[in-house]
N, C-alpha and C positions, 0 to 999 in steps of 0.2 A: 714526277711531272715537273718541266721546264718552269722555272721562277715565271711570275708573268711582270713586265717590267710596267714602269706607271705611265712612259713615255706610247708604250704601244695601247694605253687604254684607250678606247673611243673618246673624244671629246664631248661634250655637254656644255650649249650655251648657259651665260648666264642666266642665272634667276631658275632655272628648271628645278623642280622637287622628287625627280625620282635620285631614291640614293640607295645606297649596301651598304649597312655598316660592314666596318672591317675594323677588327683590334690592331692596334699597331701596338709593336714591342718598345721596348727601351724604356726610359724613365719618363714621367710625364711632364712636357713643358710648355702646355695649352690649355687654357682655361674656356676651347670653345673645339668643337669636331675639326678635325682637319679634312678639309674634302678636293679632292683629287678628282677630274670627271664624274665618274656614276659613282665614285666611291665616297665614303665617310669613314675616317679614321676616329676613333673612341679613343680617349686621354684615359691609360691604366693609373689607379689611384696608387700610392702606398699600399700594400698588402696589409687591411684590416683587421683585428683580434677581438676578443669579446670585453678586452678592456675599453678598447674604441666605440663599442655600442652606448647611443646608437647612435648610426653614422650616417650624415645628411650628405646626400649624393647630389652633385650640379648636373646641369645639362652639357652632354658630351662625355658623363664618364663612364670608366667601366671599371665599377669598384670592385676588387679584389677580396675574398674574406678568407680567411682560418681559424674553424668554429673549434680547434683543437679543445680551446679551455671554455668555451661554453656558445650557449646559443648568441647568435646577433641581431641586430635590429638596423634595416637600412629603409631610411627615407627618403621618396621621390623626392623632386621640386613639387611644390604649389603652383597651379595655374602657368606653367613656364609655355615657353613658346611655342606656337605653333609647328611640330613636326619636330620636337624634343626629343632626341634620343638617350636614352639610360641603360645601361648594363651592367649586371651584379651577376660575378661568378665565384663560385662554392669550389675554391681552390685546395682546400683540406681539410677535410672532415674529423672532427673528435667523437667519438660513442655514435650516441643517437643526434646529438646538436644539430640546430638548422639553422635555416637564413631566414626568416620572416621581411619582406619588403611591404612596408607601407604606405598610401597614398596619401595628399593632407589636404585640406580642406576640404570639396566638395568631390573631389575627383575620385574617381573608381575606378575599376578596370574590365576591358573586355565587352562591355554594354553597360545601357541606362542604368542605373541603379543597381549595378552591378559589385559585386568583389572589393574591398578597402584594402584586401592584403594578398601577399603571394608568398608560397614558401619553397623553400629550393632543399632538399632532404639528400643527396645525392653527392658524392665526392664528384666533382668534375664537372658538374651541373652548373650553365646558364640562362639567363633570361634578357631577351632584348626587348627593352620597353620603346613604343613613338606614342608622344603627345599627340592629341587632337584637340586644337583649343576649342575650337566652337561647341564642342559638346561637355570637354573635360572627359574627357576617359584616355587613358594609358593603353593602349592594343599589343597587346604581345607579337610581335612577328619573329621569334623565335623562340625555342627553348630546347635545349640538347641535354639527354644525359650519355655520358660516357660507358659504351659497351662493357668497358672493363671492367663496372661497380656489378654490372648485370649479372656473372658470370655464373654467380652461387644460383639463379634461377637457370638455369639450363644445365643438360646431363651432358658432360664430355663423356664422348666414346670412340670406341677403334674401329670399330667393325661399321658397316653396311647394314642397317639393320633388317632390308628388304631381303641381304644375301642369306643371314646367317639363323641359325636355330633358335628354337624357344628359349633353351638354356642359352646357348652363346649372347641373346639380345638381352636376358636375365641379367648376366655377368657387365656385359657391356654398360647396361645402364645402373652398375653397384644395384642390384636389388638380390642378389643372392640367388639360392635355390629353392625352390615350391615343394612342399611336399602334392605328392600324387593319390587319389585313393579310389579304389574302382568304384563305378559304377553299382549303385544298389533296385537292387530289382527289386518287385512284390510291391502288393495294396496294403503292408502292414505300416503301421505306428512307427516309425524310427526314432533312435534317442540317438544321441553323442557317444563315441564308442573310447574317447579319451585318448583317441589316436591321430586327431584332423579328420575322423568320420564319421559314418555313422553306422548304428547297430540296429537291430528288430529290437523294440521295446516290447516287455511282458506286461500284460494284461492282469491287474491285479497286484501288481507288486510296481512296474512304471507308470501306468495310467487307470482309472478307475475303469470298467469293462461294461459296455455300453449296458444295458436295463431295461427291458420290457414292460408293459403294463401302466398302470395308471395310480398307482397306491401312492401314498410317501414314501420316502426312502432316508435311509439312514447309512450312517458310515458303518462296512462291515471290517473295518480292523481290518483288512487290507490291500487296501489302497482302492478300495471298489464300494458297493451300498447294495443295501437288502433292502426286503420289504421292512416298513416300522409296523410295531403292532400297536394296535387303540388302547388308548387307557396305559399303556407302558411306556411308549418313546412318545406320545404325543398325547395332547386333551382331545377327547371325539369330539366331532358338533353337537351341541346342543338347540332343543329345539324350545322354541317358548318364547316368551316374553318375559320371566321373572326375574330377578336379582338371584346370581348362582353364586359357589362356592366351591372349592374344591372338595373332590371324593374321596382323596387318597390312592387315588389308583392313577393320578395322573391325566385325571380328566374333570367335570364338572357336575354337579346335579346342583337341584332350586332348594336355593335357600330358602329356612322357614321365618315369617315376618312373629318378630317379638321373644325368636328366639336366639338365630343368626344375625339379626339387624333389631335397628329402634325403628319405630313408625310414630308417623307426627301423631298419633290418635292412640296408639297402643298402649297397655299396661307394662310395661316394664320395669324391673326394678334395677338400678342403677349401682354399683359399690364401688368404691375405694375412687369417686370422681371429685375431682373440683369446680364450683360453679363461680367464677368469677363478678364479681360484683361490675354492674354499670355504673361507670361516676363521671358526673360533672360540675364543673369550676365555674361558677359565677363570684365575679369583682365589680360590676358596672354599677355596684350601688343605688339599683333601681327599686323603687318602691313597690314596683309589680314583679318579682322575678317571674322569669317563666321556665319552667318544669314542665317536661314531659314523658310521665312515667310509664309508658309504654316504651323508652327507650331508655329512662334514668332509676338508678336504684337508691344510688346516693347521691346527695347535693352540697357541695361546699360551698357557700357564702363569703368571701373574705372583704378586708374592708369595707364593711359597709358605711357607704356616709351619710344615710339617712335614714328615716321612722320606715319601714315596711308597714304600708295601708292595707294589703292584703295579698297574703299568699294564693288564693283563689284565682283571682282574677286573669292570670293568664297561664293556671293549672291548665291542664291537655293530657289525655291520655283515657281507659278505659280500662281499668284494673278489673282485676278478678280475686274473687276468694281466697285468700292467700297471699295476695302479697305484702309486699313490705316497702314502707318507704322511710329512708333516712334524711332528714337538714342536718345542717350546721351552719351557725353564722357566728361572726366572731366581726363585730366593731371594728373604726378605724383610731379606738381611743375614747369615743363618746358613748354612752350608753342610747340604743338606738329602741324606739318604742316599736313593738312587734303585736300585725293584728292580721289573723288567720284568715276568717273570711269562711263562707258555708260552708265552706268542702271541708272544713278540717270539724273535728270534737275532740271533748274532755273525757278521760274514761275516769279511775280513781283516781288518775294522772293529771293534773290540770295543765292546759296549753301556757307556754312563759309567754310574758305579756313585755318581758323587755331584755334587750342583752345585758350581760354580766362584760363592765368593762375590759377591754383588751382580751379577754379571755373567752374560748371557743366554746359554745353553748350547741350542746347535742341532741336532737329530739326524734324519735322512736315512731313510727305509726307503722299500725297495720289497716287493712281496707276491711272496713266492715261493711258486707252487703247485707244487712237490716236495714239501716240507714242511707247507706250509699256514700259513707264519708271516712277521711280516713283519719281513725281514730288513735290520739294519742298514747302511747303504752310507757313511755321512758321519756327523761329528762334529763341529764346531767352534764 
């Protein structure tokens, strides 16, 4: 196409705002657009490098970059004038490196509270920025990538692809040749035949063979299922309400109470068990401690720093024939006067009437129901 010369452009009075940018070539030797009628020439920067990030762009340029040796960073003006133009073009690309363009201050791009940044990814790729001051936003009114980065997304070919055959359109577009494989008839099962097709799958050896009836069913070894039989491959139901056990045949029957199980009530005799003692720790040094041997077996007392007025008094609990209760108290250095109170008695064992300094004092009882008290048996 004929050069178009600057003398034959149309004229444009003064003061009018419609413009084209246009790049001009050569070295840059203006520090503001050069504008010709409807046109605006953009002042080309230095050709930019990633040593030069990141690089503040005026209004009127068109910064050059070569993100050979890494990525770069180009920044608008701030708040610059009304109908500012800027252009950043991705003149040689390194690897993957980009052009990151950022806005400053309050300015965004493209709309309200829009975009702070723009990136140019593409060898040959530009962007032309116009200010709008009243709102502050950058509007893109161009952006071009270069078809010749495109190339690797589309298939060069020779052929017509409407003219030519299935294979010729194969080869055309490098995708090689397909393998082919007939057509499989029949309502059977098919599997992979290890060929690109497929085969009639066997019943019992490739898939389990469907099964009649309503029983359970079990794996028959191969590749299919039988009936299960009761009491062998499964536990029957059982019927009842009692606590069951195994038969040995793989099913259940009622267990017997006091022979297969304990019962809260029943006679049972118990071997080779251990009954764990209940114990607990009192330190608060209180004149009443409180025990309760409905949930205490044994009681540790330690430091006590006072007389115990009576064991009794805040005793709790409802023994029975048989059991046992264990003290210990042990001073915090003073010898501490010790007084039981009705619930306790003397057997041939007299009740200790005081602690043995610093040293833990041990006392025995068992519950006597004659009396209803629990009666001293040890002391040491």
């Amino acid at each position: 196409m004929a050069d178009t010369k600057f003398s034959a452009l149309p004229s444009v009075s003064a003061g009018a705002t419609d413009v084209v940018p246009v790049v001009q070539g050569g070295t840059p030797s203006r520090t503001t657009p050069l504008s010709i009628g409807k046109l605006v020439l953009l002042n080309p920067t230095a050709l930019k490098a990633f040593a030069d990030s990141p690089v503040s762009a005026a209004a009127g340029d068109l910064v050059t970059c070569d993100t050979t040796n890494g990525n770069i960073t180009v920044n608008l003006p701030t708040a610059p004038a009304d109908k500012t133009l800027v252009c950043v073009k991705h003149i040689t690309r390194g690897g993957t490196n980009t052009i990151t363009i950022n806005t400053g201050g309050t300015d965004v791009i493209n709309k309200a509270a829009g975009a702070t940044s723009y990136t140019l990814t593409v060898t040959g790729q530009d962007v032309i920025f116009q200010y709008q001051a009243s709102t502050g936003i950058w509007y893109v009114i161009a952006d071009d990538i270069s078809l010749t980065q495109l190339d690797a997304r589309y298939f060069q070919i020779s052929n017509n692809l409407s003219e030519g055959t299935a294979a010729t359109m194969r080869t055309s577009l490098g995708l090689g040749t397909v393998a082919t494989k007939a057509a499989t008839s029949g309502t059977s099962i098919l599997k992979g035949d290890n060929a690109g097709g497929f085969a009639n799958a066997t019943s019992g050896t490739d898939y389990a063979p469907a099964t009649s009836g309503s029983a359970i069913l079990k794996g028959n070894g191969s590749g299919g299922f039988s009936s299960a039989t009761s009491g062998t491959d499964y536990a029957p139901a059982t019927s009842g309400s009692g606590i069951l056990k195994g038969n040995g045949s793989g099913g259940f029957s009622t267990a017997t109470a006091d022979t297969d199980y304990t019962t809260p009530t029943g006679t049972e005799t118990l071997t080779n068990k251990r009954v764990t003692k209940r114990v607990s720790a009192l330190s608060a040094g209180s004149a009443t401690p409180a025990i309760n041997t409905d949930t205490t077996d044994v009681v540790h007392i330690t430091a006590q720093s006072a007389a115990i007025t009576s064991f009794t008094t805040n005793l709790t609990g409802t023994p029975v024939d048989g059991d046992t209760l264990r003290i210990s108290i042990t001073d915090n250095g003073t010898a501490r006067a010790l007084t039981w109170g009705t619930s306790f008695e003397a057997s041939t064992v007299a009740l200790p009437t005081t602690t043995v300094i610093s040293t833990r004092l041990d006392v025995g009882f068992f519950w006597n129901t004659e009396t209803s008290k629990w009666r001293c048996v040890a002391v040491a």
